[in-house]
N, CA, C and O atoms as CSV, one atom per row, in Angstrom:
chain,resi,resn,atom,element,x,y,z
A,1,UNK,N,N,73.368,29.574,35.239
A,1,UNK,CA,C,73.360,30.717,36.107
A,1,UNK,C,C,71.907,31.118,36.363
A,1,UNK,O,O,71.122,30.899,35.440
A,2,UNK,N,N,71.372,31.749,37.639
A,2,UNK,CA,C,70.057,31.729,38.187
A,2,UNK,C,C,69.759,32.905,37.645
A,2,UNK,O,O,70.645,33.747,37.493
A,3,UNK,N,N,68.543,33.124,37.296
A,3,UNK,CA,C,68.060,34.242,36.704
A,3,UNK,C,C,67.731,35.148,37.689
A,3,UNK,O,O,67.165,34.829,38.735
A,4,UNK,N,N,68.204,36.732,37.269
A,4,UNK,CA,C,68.439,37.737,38.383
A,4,UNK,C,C,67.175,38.564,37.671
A,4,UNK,O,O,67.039,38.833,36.478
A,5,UNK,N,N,66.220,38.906,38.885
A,5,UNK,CA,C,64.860,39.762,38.902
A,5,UNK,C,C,65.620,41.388,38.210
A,5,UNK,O,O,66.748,41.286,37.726
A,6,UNK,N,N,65.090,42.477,38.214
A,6,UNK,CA,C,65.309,43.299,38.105
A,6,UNK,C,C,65.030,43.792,39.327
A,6,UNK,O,O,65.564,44.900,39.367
A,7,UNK,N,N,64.357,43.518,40.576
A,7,UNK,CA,C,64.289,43.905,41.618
A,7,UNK,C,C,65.525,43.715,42.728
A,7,UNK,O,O,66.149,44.534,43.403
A,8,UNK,N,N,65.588,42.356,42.616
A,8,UNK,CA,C,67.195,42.038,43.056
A,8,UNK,C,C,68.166,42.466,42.347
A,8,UNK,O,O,69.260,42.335,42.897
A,9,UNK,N,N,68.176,42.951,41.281
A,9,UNK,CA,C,69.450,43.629,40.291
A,9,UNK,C,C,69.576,45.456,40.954
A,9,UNK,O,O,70.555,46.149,41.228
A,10,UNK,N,N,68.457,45.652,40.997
A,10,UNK,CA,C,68.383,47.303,41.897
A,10,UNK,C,C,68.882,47.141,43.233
A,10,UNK,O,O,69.689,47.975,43.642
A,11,UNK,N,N,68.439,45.964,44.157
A,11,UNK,CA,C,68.425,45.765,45.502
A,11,UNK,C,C,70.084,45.847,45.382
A,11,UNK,O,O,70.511,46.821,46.002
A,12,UNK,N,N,70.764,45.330,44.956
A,12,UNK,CA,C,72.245,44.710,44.744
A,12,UNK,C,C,72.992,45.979,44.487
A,12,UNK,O,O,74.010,46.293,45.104
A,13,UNK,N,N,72.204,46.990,43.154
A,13,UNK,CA,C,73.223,48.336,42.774
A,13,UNK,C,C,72.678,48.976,43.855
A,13,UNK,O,O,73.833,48.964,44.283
A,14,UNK,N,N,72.099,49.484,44.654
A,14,UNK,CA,C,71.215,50.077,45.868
A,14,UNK,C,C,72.395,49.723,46.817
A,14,UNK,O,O,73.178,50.584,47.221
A,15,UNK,N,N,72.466,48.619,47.097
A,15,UNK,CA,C,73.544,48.313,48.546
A,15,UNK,C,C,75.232,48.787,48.199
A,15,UNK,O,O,76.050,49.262,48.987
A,16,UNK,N,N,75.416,48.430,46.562
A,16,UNK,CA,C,76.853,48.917,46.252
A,16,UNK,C,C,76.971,50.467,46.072
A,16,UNK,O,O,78.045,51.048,46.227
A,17,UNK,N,N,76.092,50.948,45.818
A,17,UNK,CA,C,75.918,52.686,45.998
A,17,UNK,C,C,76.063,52.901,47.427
A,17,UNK,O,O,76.669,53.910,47.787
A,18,UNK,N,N,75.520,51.972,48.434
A,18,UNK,CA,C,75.175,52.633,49.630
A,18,UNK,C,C,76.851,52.581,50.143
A,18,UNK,O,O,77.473,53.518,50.644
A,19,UNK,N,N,77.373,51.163,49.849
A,19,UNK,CA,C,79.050,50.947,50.522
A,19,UNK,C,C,79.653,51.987,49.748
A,19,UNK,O,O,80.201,52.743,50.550
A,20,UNK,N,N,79.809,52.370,48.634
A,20,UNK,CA,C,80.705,53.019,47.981
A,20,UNK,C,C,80.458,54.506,48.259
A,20,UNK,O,O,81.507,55.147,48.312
A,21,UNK,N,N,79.536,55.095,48.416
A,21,UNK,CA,C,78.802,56.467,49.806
A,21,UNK,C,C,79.935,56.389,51.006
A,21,UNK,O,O,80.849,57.180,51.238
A,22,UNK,N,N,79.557,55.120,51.719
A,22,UNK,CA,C,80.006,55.253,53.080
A,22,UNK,C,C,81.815,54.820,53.138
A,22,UNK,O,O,82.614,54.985,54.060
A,23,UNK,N,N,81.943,54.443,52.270
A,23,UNK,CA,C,83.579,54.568,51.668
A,23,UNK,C,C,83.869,55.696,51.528
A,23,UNK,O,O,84.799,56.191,52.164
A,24,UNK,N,N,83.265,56.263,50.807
A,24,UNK,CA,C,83.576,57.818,50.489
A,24,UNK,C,C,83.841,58.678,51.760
A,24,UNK,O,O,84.887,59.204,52.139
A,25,UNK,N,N,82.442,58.670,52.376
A,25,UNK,CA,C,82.914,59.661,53.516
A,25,UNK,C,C,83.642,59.000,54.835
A,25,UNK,O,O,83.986,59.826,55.680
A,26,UNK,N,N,83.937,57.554,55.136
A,26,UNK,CA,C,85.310,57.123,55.516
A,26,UNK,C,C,86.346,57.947,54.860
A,26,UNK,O,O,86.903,58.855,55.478
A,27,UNK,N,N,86.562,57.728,53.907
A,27,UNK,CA,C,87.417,58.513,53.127
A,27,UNK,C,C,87.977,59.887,53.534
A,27,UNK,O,O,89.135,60.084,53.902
A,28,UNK,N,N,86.887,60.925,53.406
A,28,UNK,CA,C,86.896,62.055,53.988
A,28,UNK,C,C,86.716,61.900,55.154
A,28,UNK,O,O,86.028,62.865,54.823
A,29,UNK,N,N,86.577,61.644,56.477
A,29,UNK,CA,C,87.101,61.567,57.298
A,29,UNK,C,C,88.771,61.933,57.776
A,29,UNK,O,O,89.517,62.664,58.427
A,30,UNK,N,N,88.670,61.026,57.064
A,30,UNK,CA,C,90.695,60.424,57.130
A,30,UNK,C,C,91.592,61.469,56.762
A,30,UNK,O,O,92.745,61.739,57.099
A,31,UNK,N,N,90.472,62.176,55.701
A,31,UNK,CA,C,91.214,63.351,54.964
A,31,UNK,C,C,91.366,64.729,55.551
A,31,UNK,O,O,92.284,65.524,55.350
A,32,UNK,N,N,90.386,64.859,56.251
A,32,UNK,CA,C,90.105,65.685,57.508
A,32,UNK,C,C,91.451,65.719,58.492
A,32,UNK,O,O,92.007,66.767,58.822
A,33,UNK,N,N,91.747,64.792,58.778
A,33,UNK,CA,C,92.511,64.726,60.024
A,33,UNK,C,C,94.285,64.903,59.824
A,33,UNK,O,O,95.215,65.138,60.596
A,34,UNK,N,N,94.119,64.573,57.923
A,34,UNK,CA,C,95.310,65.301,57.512
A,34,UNK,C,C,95.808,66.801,57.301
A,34,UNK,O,O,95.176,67.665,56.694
A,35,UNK,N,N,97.494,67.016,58.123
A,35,UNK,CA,C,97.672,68.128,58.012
A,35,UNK,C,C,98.192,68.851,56.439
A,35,UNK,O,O,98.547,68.038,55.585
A,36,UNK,N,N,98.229,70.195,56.109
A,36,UNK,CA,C,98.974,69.941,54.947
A,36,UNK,C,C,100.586,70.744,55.145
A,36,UNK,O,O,100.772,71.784,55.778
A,37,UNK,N,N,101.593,69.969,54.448
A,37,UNK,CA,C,102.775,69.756,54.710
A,37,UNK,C,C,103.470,71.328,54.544
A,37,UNK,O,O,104.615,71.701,54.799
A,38,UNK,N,N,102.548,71.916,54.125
A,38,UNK,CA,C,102.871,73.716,54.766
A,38,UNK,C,C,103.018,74.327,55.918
A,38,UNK,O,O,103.847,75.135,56.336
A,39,UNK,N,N,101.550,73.528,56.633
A,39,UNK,CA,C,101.257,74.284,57.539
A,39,UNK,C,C,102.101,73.099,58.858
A,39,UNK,O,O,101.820,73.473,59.997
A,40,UNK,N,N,103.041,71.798,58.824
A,40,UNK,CA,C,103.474,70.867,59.166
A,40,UNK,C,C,104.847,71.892,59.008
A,40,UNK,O,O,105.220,72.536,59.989
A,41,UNK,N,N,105.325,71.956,58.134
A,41,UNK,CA,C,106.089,72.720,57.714
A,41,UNK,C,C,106.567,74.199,58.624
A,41,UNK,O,O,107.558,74.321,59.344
A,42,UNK,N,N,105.567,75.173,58.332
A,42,UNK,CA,C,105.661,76.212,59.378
A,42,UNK,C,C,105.552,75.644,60.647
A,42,UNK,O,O,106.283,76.246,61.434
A,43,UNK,N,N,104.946,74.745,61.153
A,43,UNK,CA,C,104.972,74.492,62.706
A,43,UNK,C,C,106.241,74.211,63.310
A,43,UNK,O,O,106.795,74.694,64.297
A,44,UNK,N,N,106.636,73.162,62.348
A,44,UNK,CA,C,108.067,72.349,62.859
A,44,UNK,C,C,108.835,73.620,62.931
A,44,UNK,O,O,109.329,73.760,64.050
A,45,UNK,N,N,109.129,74.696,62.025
A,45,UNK,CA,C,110.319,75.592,62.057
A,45,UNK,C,C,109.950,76.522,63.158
A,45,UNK,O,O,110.889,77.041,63.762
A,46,UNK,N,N,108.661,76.834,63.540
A,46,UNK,CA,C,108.567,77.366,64.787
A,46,UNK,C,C,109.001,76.730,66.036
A,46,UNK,O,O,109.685,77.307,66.881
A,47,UNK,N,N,108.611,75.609,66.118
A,47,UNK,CA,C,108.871,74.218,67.212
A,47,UNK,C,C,110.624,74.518,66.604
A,47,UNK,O,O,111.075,75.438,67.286
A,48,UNK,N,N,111.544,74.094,65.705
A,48,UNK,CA,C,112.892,74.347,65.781
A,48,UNK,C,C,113.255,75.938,65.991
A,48,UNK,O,O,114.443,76.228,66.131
A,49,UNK,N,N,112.516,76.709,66.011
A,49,UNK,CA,C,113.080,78.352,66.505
A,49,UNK,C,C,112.937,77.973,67.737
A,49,UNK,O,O,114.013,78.248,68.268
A,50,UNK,N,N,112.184,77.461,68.580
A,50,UNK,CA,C,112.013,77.633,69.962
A,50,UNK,C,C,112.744,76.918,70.513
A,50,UNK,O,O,113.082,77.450,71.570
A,51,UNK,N,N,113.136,76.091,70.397
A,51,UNK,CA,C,114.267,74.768,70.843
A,51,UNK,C,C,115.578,75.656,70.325
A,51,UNK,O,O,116.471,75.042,70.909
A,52,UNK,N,N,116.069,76.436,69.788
A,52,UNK,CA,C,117.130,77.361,69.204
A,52,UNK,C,C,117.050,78.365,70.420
A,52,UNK,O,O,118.075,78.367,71.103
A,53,UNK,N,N,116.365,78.949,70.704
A,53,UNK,CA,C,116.262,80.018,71.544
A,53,UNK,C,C,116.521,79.531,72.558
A,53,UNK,O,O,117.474,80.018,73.167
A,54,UNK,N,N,115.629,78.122,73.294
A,54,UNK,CA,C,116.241,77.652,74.928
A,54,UNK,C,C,117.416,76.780,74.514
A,54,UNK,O,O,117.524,75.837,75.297
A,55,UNK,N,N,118.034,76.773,73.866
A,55,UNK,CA,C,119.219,76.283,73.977
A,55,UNK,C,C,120.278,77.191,74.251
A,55,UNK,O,O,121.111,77.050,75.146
A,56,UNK,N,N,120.171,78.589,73.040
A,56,UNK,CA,C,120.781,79.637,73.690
A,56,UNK,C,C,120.597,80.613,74.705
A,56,UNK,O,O,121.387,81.497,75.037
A,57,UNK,N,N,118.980,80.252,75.364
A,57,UNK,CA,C,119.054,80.896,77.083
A,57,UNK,C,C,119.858,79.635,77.928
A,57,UNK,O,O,120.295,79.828,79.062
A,58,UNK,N,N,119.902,79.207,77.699
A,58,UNK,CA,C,120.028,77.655,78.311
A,58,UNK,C,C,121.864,77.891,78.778
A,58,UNK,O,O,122.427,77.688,79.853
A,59,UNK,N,N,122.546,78.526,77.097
A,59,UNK,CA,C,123.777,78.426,77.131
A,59,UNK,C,C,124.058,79.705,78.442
A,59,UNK,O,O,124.796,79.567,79.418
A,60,UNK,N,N,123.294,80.825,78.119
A,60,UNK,CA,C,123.778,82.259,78.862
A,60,UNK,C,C,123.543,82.149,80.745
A,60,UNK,O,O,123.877,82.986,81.584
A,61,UNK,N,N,122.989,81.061,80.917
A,61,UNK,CA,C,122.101,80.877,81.950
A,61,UNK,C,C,123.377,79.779,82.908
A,61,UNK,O,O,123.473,79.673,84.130
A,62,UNK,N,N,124.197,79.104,81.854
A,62,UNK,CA,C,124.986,78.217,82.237
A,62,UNK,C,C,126.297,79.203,82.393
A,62,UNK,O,O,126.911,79.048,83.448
A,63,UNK,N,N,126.834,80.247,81.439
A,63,UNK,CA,C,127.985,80.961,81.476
A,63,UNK,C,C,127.743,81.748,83.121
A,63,UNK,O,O,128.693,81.913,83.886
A,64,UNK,N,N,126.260,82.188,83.475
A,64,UNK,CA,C,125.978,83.180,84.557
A,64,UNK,C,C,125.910,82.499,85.682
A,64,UNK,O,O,125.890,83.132,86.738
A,65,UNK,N,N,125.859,81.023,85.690
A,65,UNK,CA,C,126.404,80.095,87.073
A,65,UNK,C,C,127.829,79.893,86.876
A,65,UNK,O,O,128.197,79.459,87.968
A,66,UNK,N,N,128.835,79.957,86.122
A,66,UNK,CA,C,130.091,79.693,85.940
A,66,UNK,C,C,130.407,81.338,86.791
A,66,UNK,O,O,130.476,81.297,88.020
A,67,UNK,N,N,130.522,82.233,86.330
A,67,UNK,CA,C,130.468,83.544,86.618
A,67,UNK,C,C,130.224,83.774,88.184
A,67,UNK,O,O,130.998,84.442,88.869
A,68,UNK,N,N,128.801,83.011,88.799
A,68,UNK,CA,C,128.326,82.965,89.926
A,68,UNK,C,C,129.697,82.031,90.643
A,68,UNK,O,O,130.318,82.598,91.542
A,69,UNK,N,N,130.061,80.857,90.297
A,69,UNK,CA,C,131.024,79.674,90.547
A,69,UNK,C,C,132.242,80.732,91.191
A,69,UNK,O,O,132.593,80.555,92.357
A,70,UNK,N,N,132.817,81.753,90.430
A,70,UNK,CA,C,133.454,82.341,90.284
A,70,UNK,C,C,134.034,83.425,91.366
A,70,UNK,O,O,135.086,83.627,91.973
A,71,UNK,N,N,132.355,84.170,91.218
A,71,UNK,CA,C,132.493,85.332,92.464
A,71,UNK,C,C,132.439,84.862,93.760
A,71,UNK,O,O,132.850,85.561,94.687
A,72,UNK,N,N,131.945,83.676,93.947
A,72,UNK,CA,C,131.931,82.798,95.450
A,72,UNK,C,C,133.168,82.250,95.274
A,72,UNK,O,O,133.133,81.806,96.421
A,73,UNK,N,N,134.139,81.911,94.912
A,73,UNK,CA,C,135.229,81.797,95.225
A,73,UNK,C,C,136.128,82.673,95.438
A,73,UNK,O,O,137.076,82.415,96.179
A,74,UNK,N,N,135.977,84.003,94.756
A,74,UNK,CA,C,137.090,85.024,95.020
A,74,UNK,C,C,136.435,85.461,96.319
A,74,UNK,O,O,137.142,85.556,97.322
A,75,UNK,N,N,134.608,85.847,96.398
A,75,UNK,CA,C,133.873,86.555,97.479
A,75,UNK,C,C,134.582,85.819,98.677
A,75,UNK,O,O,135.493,86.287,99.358
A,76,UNK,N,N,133.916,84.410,98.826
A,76,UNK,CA,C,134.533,83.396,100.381
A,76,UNK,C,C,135.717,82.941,100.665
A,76,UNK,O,O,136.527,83.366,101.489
A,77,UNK,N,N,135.801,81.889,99.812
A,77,UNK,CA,C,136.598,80.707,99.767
A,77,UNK,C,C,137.891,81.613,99.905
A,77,UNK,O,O,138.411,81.440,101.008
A,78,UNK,N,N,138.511,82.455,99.175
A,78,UNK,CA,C,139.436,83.005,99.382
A,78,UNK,C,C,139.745,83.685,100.756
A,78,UNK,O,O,140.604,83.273,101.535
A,79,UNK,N,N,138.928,84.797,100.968
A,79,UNK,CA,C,139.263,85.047,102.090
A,79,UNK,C,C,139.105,84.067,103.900
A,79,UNK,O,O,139.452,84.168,105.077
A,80,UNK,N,N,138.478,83.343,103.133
A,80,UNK,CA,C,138.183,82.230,104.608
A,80,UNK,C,C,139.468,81.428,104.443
A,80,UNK,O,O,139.986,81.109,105.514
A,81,UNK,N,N,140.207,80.964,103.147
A,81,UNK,CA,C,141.476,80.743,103.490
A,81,UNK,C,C,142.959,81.285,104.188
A,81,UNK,O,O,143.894,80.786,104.813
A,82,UNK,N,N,142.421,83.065,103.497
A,82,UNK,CA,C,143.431,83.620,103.965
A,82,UNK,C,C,143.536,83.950,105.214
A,82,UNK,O,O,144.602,84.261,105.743
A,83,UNK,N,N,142.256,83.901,105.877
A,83,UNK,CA,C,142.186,83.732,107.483
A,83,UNK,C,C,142.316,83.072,108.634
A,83,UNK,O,O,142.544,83.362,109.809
A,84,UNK,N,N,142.063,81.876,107.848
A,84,UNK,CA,C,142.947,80.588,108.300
A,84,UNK,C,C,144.464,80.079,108.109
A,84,UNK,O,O,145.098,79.211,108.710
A,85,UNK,N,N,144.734,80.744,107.292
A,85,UNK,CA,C,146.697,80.907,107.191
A,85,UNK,C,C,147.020,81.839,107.994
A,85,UNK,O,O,148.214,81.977,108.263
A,86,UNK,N,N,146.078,82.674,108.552
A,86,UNK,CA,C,146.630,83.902,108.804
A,86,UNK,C,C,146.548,83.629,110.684
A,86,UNK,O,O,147.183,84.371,111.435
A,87,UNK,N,N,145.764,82.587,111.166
A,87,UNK,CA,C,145.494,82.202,112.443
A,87,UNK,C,C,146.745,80.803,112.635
A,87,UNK,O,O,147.338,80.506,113.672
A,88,UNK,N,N,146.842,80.246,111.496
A,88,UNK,CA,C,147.993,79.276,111.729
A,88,UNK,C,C,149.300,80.116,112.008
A,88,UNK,O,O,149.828,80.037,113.117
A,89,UNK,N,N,149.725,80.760,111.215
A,89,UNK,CA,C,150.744,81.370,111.694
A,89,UNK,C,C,150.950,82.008,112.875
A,89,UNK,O,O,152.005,82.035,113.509
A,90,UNK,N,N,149.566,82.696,113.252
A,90,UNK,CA,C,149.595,83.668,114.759
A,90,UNK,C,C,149.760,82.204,115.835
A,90,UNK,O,O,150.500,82.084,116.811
A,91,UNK,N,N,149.320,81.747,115.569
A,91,UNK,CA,C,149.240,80.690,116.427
A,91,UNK,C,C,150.582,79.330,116.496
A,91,UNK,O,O,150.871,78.527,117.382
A,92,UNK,N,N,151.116,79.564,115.196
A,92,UNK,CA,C,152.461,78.406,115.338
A,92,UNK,C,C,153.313,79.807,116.011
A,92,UNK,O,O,154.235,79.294,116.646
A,93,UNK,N,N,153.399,81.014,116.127
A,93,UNK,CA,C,154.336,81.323,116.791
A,93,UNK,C,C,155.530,82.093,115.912
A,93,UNK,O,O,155.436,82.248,114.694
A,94,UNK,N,N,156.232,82.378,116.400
A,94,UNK,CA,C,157.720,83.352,116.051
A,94,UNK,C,C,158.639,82.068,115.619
A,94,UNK,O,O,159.809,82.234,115.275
């Protein structure tokens, strides 16, 4: 085995200090960008309150076009029928 200087023995722990540094703050980086599962936590149940809420405007919004469905049929449709039965007959006669 080749005999290692003490200069190249520093040069060598020098470069593995320097990777194991820049590992590190790779490291932290990464760690940074994690949320923590509290605050993941409170979000989602806000994000599921709000999806709860337009589902139930969603529902009241659908009962108030049924409702709408409703009054336009008794409002028109009805009487535009009964006016048209009411011209067939004048018109078929005695």
């Amino acid at each position: 085995m080749p005999e290692i200087t003490n200069d190249e023995l520093a040069r060598r722990l020098s470069d593995i200090r320097n990777e194991v540094r820049d590992d590190l703050a790779e490291i932290r980086r990464a760690q940074e960008r994690y949320v923590l599962r509290e605050v993941h936590d409170a979000k989602m149940s806000g994000v599921n309150d709000r999806i709860t809420r337009i589902e139930v405007t969603s529902a009241q919004h659908e009962e108030q076009r049924r409702g709408d469905r409703r009054w336009f049929i008794a409002a028109i449709v009805m009487p535009a029928v009964a006016v048209l039965v009411t011209l067939f007959l004048a018109l078929r006669g005695p």
